[in-house]
N, C-alpha and C positions, 0 to 999 in steps of 0.2 A: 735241697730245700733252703739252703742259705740265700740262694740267688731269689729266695720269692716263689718258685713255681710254684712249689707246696708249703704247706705249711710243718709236716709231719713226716717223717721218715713210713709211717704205719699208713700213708696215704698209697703207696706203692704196692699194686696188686702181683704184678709181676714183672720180670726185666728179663728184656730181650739183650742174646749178643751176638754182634757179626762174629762167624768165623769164618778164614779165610779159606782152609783146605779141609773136606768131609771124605776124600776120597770117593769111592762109589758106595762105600757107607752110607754116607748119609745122602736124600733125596728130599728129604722134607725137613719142614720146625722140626724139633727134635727137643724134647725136655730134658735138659742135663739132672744125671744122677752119677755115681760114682763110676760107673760102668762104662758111661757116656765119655768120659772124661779119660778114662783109662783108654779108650780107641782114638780119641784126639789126640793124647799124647803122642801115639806111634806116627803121627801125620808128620810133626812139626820140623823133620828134618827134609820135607818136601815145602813148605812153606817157610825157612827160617827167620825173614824180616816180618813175619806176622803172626802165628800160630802162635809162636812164645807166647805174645806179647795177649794174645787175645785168650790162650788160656790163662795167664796171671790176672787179667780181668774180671775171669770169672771166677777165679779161687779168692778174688778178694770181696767181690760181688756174692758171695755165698755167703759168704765169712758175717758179712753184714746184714746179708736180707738173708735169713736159713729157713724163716717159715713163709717164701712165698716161691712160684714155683719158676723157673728159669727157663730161659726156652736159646736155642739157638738158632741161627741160618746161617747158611754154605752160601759162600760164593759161587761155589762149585757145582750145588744142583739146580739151577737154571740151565748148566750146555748138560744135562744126563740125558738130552735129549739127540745130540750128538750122533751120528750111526757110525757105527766102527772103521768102515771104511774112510771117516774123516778123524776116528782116534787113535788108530792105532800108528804106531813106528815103524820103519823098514829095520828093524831087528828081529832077530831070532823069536817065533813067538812062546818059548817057555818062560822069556823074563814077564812076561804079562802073567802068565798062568802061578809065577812064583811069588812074584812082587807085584802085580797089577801095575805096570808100566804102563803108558797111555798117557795120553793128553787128556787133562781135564777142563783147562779153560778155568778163568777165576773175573771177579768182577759180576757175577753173575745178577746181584741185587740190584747192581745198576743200571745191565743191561735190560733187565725186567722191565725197571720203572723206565729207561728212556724210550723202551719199545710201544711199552702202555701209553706213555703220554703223547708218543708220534703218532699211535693208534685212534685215541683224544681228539688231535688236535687235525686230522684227517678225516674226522666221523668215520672211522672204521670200527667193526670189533676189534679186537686185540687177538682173535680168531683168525683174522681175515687179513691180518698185516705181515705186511714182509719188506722189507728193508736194511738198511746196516746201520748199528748205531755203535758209537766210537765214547769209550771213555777213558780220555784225553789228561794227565796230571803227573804227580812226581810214580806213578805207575802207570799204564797204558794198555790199554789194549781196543780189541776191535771185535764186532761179532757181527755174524748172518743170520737173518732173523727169518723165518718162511712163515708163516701162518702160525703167527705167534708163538715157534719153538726156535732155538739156537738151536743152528743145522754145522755151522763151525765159528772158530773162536780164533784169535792169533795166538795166546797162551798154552801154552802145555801141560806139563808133566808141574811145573812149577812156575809160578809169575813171572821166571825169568826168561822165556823163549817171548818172542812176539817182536814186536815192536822196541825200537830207540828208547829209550825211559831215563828216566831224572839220575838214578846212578846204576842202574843195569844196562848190559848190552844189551838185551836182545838178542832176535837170530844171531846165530857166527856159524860160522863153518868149524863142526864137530873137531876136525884137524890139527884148528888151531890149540885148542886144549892140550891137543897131545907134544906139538911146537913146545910149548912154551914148559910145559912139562917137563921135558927132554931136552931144549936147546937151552931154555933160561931158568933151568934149575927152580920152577913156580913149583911150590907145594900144592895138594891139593887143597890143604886149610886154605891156603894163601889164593888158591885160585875161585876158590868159592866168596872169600872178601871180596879180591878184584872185579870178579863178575856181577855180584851183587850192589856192591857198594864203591863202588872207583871207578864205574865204565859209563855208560851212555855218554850225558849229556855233559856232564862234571868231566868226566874222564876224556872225552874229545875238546870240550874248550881249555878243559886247565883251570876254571873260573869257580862255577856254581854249576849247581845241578837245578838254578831258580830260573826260570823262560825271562820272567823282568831284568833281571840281571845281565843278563845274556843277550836281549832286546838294548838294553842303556850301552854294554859294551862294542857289541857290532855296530851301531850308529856313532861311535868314536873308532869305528875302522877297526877294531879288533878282528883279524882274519879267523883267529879258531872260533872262536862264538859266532860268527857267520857260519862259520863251516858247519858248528855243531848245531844249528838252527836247520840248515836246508838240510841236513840229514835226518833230522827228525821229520821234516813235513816231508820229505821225499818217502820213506819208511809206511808213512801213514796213507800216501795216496798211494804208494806198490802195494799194500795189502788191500 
């Protein structure tokens, strides 16, 4: 209310918050209670650049609004539409039955609305549309869309499979984890920072993990930030 919208802190009926990982938990709004919140928790090590960050929002967000009522949304229940044969992994299948391993696909809020608005702007229903819509940023991903359901996703198990992204790799070859493990002494802490946070785009130019940056660089001839450009749009049009 500082900023003008409101006048009154008491003008707030209720607050909405993205979350990013619901598992197959969650499929819909969901009104956070204690309970609620105790099953997010257990996500957050499948989510780690976000889940934190989005339950401390709403532990703070409570803190402040306690008498109005909270509601959340998944990334993740837009692909629950998914059919197995596009979620599942070539492993063993008791890790699913143990840990529900599987690809869940994240992004899912966005995929919605760019699906609906292409549906829009098509005079289609949203029923009736099918297409691919891509959302493109320092996260990435891609979806297939059939008669307004996500039928597959480039994301997985966690944000980090899919597509080149701002400091994640992306696909890699399962392999190389075990390489770098074994040959170059990579912790797993350590390989979970690098993966996350040292790889894609940052991590192939050496620069930034910002496309302007990287656009001003390779037009001064910088060769890695060229490189790490056409690997990005190359990534995006293989999937």
């Amino acid at each position: 209310y500082q900023c003008g919208v409101i006048q009154s802190p008491e003008e707030i009926d209720a607050l909405g918050h993205r979350v990013v990982h619901g598992g197959e938990e969650f499929v819909n709004p969901t009104e956070i209670n204690d309970e609620v919140i105790t099953k997010l928790e257990k996500f957050s090590h499948l989510a780690p650049l976000h889940n934190p960050a989005n339950l401390a929002g709403i532990y703070a967000a409570r803190k402040l609004f306690p008498n109005v009522p909270h509601v959340a949304i998944f990334d993740t229940a837009f692909h629950q539409t998914i059919p197995p044969y596009a979620f599942f992994y070539g492993i063993p299948y008791r890790f699913y039955e143990q840990f529900r391993i599987r690809r869940y696909g994240f992004h899912g809020t966005s995929h919605r609305y760019v699906a609906r608005r292409a549906a829009e702007t098509l005079n289609k229903s949203f029923s009736e549309f099918s297409g691919i819509t891509c959302h493109l940023g320092n996260g990435c991903s891609i979806t297939a869309v059939h008669k307004g359901k996500s039928v597959d996703t480039s994301m997985g198990l966690t944000p980090l499979e899919g597509l080149l992204m701002g400091t994640r790799s992306g696909d890699i070859d399962p392999g190389l984890v075990l390489f770098l493990t074994q040959e170059a002494g990579v912790s797993l802490e350590e390989m979970d920072f690098l993966l996350n946070k040292q790889s894609g785009l940052l991590g192939i130019s050496g620069i930034s993990n910002d496309v302007r940056i990287l656009w001003e660089a390779a037009d001064k001839g910088n060769q890695r930030a060229k490189l790490a450009l056409e690997i990005f749009a190359y990534r995006v049009k293989k999937y």
